[in-house]
C-alpha positions in Angstrom: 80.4 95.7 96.8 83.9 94.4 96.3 87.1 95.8 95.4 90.2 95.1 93.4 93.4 96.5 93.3 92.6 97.4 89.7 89.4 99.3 91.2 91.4 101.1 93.2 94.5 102.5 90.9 91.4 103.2 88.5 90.0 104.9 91.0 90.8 108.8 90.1 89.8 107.9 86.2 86.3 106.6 87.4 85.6 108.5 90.5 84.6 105.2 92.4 85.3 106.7 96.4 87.9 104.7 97.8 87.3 104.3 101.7 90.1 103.1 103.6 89.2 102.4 107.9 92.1 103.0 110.4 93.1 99.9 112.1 96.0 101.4 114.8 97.5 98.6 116.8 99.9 100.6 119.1 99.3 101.7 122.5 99.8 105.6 121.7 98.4 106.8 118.0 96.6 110.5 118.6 93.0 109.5 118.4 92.4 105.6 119.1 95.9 104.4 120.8 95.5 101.6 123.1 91.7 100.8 121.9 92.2 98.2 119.3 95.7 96.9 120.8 94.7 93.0 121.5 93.8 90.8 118.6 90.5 90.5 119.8 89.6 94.2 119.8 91.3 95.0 117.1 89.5 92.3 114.9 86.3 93.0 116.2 86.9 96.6 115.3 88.0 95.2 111.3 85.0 93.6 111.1 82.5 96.4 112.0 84.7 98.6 109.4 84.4 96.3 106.7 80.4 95.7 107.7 80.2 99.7 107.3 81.4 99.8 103.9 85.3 99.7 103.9 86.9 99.2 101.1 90.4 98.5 102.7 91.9 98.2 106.3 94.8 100.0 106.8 96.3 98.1 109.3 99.5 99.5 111.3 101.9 98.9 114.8 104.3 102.2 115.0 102.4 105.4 115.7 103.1 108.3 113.6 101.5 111.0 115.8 103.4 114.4 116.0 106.5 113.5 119.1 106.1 109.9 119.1 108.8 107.7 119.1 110.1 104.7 116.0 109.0 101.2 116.7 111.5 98.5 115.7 110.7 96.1 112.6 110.5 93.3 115.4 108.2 94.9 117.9 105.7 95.6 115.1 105.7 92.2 113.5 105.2 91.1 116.9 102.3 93.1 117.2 100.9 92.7 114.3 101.6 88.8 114.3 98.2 87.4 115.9 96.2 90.2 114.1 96.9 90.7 110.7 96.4 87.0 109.2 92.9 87.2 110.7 92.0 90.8 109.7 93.0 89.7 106.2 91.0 86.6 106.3 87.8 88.8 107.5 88.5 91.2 104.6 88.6 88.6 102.0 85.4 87.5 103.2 84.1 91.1 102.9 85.7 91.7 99.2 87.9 94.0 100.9 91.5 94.5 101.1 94.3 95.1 103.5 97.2 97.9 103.3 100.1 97.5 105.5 101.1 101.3 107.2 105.0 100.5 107.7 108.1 102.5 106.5 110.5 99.2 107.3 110.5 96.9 104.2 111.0 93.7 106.6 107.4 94.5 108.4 105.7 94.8 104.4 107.4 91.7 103.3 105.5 89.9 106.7 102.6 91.5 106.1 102.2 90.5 102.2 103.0 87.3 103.0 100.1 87.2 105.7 97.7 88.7 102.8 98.1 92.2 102.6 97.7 93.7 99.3 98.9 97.7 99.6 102.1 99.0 101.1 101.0 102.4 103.1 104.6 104.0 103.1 104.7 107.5 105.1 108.6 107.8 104.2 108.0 107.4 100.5 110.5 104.9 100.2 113.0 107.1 102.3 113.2 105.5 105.3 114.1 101.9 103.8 115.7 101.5 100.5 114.8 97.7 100.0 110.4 99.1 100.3 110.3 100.2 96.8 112.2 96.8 95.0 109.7 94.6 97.7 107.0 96.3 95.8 108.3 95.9 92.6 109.4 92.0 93.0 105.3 91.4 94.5 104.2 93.7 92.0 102.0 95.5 94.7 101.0 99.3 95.2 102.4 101.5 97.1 101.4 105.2 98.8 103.7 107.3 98.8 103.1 110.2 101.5 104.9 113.5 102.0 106.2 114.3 105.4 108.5 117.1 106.5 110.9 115.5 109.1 110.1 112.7 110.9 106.9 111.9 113.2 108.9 113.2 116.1 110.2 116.6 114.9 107.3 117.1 111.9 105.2 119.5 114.1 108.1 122.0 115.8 108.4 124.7 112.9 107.2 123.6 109.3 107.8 126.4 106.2 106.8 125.9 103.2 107.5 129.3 100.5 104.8 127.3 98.2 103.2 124.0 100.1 101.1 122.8 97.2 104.2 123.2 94.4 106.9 121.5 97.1 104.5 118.7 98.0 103.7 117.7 94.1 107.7 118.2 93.9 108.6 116.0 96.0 106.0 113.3 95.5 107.0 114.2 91.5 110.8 112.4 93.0 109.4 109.8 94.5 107.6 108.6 92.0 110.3 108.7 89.9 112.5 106.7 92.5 110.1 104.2 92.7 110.0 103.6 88.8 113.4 103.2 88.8 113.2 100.7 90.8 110.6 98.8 89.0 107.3 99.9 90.7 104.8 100.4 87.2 103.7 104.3 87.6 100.1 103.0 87.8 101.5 101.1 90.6 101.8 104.6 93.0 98.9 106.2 94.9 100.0 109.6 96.0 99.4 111.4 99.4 100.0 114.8 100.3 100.5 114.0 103.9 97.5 116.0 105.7 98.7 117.3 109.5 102.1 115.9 108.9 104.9 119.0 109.2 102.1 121.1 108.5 100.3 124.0 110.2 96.9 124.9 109.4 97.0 127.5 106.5 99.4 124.5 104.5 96.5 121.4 105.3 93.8 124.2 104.1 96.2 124.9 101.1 96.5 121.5 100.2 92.9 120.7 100.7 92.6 123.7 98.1 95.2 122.6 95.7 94.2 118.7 95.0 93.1 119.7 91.8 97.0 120.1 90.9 97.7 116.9 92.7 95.6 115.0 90.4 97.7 116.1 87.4 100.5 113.9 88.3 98.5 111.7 86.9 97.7 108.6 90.0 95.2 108.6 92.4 95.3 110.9 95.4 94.7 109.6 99.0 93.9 112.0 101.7 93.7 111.6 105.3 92.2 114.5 107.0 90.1 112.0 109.6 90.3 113.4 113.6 93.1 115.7 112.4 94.4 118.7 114.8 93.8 120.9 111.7 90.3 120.5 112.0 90.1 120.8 115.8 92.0 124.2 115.4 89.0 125.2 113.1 86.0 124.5 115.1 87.0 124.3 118.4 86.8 120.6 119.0 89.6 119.7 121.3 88.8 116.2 121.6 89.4 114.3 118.2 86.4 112.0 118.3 84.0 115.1 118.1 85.7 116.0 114.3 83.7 113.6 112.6 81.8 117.1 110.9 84.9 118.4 110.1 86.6 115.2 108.5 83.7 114.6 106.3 84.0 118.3 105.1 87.7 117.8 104.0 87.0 114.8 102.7 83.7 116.0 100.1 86.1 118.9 99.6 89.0 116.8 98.4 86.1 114.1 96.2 84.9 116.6 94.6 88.6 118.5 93.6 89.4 114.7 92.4 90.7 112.8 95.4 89.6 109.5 95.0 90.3 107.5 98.3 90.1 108.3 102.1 91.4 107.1 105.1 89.2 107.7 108.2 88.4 106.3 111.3 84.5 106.5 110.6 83.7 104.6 107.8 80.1 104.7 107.9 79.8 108.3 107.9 82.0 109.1 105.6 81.2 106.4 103.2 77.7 107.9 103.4 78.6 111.5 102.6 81.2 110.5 99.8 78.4 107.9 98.4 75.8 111.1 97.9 78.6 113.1 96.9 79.5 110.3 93.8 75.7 110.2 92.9 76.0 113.5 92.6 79.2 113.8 90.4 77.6 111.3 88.3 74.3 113.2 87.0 
């Protein structure tokens, strides 16, 4: 079944599950660096997303895993330069969509103008100041994430006296920057920023508290897929064996009114959150 942009900014008003695949083409993200790095493999790896029910590819070059290191505008427009016209040209075919994952305005601005139709924006706008006008000028979406520090330093001591009240808080802000810049509210998707700056007891809390999430009002994206959190619950060091575990957070977050998902399984999870729907539904 297709998807529209509409569809998805819709989706926390009609409970349509959102699933969005994990297209990492860097040599170092957590669970899949390296593996889809060429253009061949990491179209090939598109198209068996989209062919398992994707909804959107989430398509990124900088890895964001706790200690890694910034990648420079350049490098990932370089990397992303043979891939991403061809991942959105496999997507259209599929009624799909493409999301760029990029805090630097210049890498979104390349990526639009190769066919991507979602900014993915870790930073919330903080990192660049030009990301939120871009998004206004194309009149595209953008998700705004909460992240405590940056991807090197997130991990080494995160406090929180009230996680779910300082998250909303903040995401509150940048929703209100982003207006003021011209981005339509209905334009924001909202993301509490699972495993980022966060130890275990604040990704449960989270997990627990989208039902406050949803009262700002947008949808809520959550990303719990492979996550250390998980791992840390049931014992599975290696992130591929936390497919059990990321289809738990991600029925637990459906069902509290998340609406959309990133994941590196789609299948799977688009089965689970498919029953999960039907169910909502009666």
């Amino acid at each position: 079944m297709s998807i529209s942009l509409v569809d998805i900014l819709r989706s926390h008003h009609t409970r349509r599950p959102v699933v969005m695949g994990v297209l990492n083409v860097t040599p170092d993200s957590f669970s899949d660096g390296g593996a889809f790095f060429s253009p061949d493999d990491a179209t090939r790896q598109a198209r068996r997303m989209l062919a398992d029910g994707a909804d959107v590819i989430d398509i990124g070059a900088e890895s964001t895993r706790p200690g890694s290191d910034r990648v420079s505008p350049d490098d990932q427009i370089s990397r992303l330069a043979e891939i991403l016209p061809a991942v959105c040209a496999a997507a259209r075919q599929a009624g799909a969509l493409v999301s760029i994952d990029t805090t630097r305005s210049a890498v979104a601005r390349f990526a639009l103008d190769a066919g991507a139709a979602i900014l993915n924006d870790i930073s919330a706008g903080r990192d660049d100041p030009e990301m939120f006008p871009l998004a206004a000028e194309r009149k595209v979406p953008v998700i705004l994430m909460h992240m405590l520090g940056q991807p090197a330093t997130m991990q080494a001591d995160p406090r929180y006296e009230d996680v779910v009240a300082e998250v909303k808080a903040f995401l509150t802000e940048r929703i209100a920057v982003a207006v003021a810049a011209g981005l339509p509210r209905e334009y924001c998707i909202v993301d509490p920023g699972i495993g980022f700056g966060k130890r275990l007891e604040h990704n449960l809390a989270l997990l627990a508290g989208v039902r406050e999430l949803t009262r700002l009002g947008v949808p809520v994206l959550l990303g719990p897929s492979r996550k250390r959190f998980l791992g840390e619950l049931t014992g599975a060091t290696d992130p591929a064996d936390r497919l059990g575990g990321t289809i738990g957070a991600c029925v637990t977050g459906y069902s509290a009114g998340a609406s959309i998902f990133r994941v590196h399984d789609v299948a799977p999870v688009r089965q689970a959150l498919t029953v999960a729907a039907a169910v909502n539904s009666v």
